[in-house]
N, C-alpha and C positions, 0 to 999 in steps of 0.2 A: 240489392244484395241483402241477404239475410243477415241481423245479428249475430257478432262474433259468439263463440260458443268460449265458456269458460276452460279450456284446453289447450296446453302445454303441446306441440308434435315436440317429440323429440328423434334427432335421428345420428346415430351416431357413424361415423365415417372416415374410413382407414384406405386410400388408393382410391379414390371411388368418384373420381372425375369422369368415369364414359359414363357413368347411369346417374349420377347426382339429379343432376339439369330435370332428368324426366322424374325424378321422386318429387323435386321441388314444381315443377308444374303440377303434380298431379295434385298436394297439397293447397295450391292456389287457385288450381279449382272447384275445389270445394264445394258445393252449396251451401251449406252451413260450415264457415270458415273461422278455423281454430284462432282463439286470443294471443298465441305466440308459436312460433317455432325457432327450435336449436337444434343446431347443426353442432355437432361435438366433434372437431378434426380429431382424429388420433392418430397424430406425426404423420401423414402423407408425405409421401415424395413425389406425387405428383399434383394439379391441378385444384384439388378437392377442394381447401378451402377457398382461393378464387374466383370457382364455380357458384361458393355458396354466397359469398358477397356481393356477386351480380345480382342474387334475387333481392328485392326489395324486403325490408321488415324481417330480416331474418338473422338471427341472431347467431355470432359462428362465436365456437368456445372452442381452446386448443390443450391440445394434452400430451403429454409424451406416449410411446404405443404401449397401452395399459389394455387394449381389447374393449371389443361390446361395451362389459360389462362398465367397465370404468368411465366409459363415455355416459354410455346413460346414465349413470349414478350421478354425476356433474351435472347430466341437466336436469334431471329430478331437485337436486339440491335447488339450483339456482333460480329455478321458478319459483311465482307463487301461485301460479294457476289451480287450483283443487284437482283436477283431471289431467294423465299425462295418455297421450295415443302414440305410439311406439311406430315407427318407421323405419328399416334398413333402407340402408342408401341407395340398394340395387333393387328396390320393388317400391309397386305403383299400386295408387288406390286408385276405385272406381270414383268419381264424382261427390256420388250422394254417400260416400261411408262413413264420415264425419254426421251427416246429417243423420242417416239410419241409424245408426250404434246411439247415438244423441235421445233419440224418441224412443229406443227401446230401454235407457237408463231410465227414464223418465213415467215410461209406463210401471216398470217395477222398481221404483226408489231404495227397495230394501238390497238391492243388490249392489256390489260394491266393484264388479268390471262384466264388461260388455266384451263377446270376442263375435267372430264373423265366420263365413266357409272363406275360401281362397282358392285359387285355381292355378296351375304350377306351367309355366310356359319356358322355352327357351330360345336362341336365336331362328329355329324353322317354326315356330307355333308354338299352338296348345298343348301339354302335356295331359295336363289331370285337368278335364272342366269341373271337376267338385271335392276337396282332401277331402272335406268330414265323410261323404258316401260311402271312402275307402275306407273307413276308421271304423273297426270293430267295436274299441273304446269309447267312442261317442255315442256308436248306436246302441251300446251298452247303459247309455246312461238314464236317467231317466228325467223326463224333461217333462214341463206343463207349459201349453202354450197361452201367450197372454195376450198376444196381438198377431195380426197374418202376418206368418214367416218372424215369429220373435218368441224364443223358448226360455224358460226360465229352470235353471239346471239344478234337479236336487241335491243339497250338499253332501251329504253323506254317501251317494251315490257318483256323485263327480269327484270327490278325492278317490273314492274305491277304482275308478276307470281311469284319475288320470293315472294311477300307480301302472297299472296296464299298459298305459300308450298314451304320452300326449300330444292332445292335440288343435294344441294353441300357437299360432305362431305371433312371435312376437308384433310383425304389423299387422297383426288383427285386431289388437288388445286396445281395449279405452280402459282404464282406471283409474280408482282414486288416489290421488297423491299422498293420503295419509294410510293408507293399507300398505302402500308399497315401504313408506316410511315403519312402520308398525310389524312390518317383516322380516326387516333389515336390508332393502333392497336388493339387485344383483351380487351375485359372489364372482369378483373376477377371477378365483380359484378354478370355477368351474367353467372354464375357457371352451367353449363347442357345445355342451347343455347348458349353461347359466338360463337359458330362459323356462330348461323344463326344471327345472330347479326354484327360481323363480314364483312359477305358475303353482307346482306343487304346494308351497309354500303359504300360498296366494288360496288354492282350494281348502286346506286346513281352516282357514279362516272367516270367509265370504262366499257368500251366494253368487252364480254368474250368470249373465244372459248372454242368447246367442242368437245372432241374424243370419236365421240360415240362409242367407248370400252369398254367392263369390264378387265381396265388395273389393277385394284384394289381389293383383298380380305380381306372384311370386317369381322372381326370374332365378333360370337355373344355369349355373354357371360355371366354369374352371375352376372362379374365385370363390366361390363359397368356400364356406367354414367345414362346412359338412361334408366336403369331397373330400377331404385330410382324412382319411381312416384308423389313422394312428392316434391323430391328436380325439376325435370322436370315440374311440376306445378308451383313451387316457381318462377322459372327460367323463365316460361311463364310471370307470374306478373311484374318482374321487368326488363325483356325485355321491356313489354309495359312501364313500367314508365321512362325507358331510352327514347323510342321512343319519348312519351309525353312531356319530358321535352325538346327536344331538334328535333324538326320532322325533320329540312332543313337536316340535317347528313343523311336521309335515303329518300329511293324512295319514289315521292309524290303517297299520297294516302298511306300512312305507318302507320300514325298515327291515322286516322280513321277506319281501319281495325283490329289494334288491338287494339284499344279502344273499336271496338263492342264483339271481345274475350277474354278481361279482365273479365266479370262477370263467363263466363266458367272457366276461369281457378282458379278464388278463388272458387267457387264452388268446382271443381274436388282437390285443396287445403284442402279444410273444407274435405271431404270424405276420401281422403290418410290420413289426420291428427288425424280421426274420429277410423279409423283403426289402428292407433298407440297406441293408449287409452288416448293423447293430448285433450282430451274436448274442454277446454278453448281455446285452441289456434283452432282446429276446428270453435267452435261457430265465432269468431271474424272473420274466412272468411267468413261464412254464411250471416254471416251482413254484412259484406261488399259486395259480391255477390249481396242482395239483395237491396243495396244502392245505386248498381251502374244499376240500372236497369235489374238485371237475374228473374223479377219477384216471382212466391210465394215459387219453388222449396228451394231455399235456405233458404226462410223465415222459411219454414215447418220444413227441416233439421235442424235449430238451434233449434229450440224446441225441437224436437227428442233429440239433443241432450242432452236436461236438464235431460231427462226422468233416470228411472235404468235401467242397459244395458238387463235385461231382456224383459224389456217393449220395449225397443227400437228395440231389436230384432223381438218381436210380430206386432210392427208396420211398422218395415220395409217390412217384407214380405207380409203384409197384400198389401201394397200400391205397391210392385212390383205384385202384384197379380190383380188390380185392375188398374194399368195402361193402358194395351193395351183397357179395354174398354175407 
């Protein structure tokens, strides 16, 4: 077996006893096998941490339910490994991803995180055999290659595209423990984007390389984070208000770009919220939406929303009916 590699997995883990088992195998096989992994519970009520103590050498830490974010931030802390590679508890790596991301840190040294492709599957198959292919913002970026299939991403040009679209996901990522430290870590504020929050944060300040691989399988789920469209809107809004209150943390041109997506995303707020049977809390995005310059869309929508949902039904359709002219 190869030399343990100087690297921290961390993976944090909230219900996550069906798929644990197969993240933690996939880690132990490794060919070049990480120096520690943490398993951060975050209050399960089921299985999860159990699961994680069967594996051998693996380190479980518990938390009250703080999200993602809070987990990983605990295993960041508690290591001392210089390199932390990010794992959710519901996706698998290939074999060799440890080892590949490893030789591509090592060919360009000046770089400070490594990420991968990934491939998006769910209980019937394959979804997506390649995200970055689909990623406008990637193939926007401008890249130099340094070894076969191993890109080294120019900085100026990877904060400008991640602003765009990111497209990192967190178990792609190898980096260095003191950049993450040096950034302030995850914001558990930003509950559904902390990690393109993160990453943003992360391109202001270091060069990255990328193995354009699908070293990584991403499973697509009921339980994702990301299927909540409310909380993923929310997550939108106070992204940007981190951005706003503080832009130098992120790539320039960060803060006017989502300032110009803030109206969207209260809007698409008001609508998920509107779908809940939330009224009140709806209407107050709508206004705010339309405060912040989203124009009449939102104006209209608050009204709607006073109406009874019968009416409101009549006039929805009426107006999706009457749009395209």
């Amino acid at each position: 077996m190869n030399c343990e590699l100087p690297v921290a997995v961390v993976i944090p883990a909230h219900n996550a006893a069906a798929f644990l088992d197969e993240a933690l195998d996939s880690v132990r096989r490794q060919t070049s096998p990480p120096g520690e992994i943490i398993v951060v519970d975050d209050e399960s009520t089921d299985r999860t941490a159990e699961v994680a103590r069967h594996h051998d050498q693996v380190t479980v830490l518990s938390q009250r339910h703080r999200g993602p974010s809070a987990a990983r931030n605990a295993a960041i802390r508690a290591t001392a490994q210089p390199w932390i590679a990010f794992l959710d508890a519901d996706d698998v790596w290939e074999p060799e991803k440890l080892e590949a991301q490893w030789q591509a840190a090592q060919a360009c040294p000046a770089v400070g995180a490594v990420f991968c492709d990934f491939l998006e599957f769910d209980a019937s198959g394959i979804i997506v055999d390649s995200y970055l292919s689909g990623k406008p913002s990637y193939a926007g970026t401008k890249r130099t290659e340094v070894a076969p299939g191993v890109m080294v991403c120019d900085l100026k040009s990877l904060g400008e595209q991640m602003i765009e679209g990111s497209f990192v996901a967190p178990s792609t990522l190898l980096v260095r423990r003191d950049l993450l430290l040096q950034v302030g870590l995850f914001d558990p504020r930003v509950w559904g984007r902390e990690d393109t929050d993160c990453v943003l944060r992360l391109s202001a300040i270091c060069s990255m390389a990328v193995v354009e691989r699908p070293l990584v399988r991403s499973r697509v789920h009921a339980g994702n984070l990301t299927q909540d469209d409310y909380r993923m809107a929310m997550a939108g809004i106070v992204l940007t208000e981190r951005i706003l209150a503080d832009p130098a943390k992120y790539p320039p041109g960060a803060a006017a770009r989502y300032r110009q997506r803030w109206p969207t995303w209260e809007l698409n707020a008001g609508r998920f919220a509107e779908e809940r049977g939330e009224l009140r809390q709806a209407r107050q995005h709508y206004v705010h939406a339309w405060r912040l310059g989203g124009g009449v869309t939102p104006l209209g929508s608050a009204v709607l929303s006073c109406l009874p949902a019968p009416v409101r039904r009549v006039a929805r359709a009426l107006r999706h009916r009457l749009l395209p002219a």
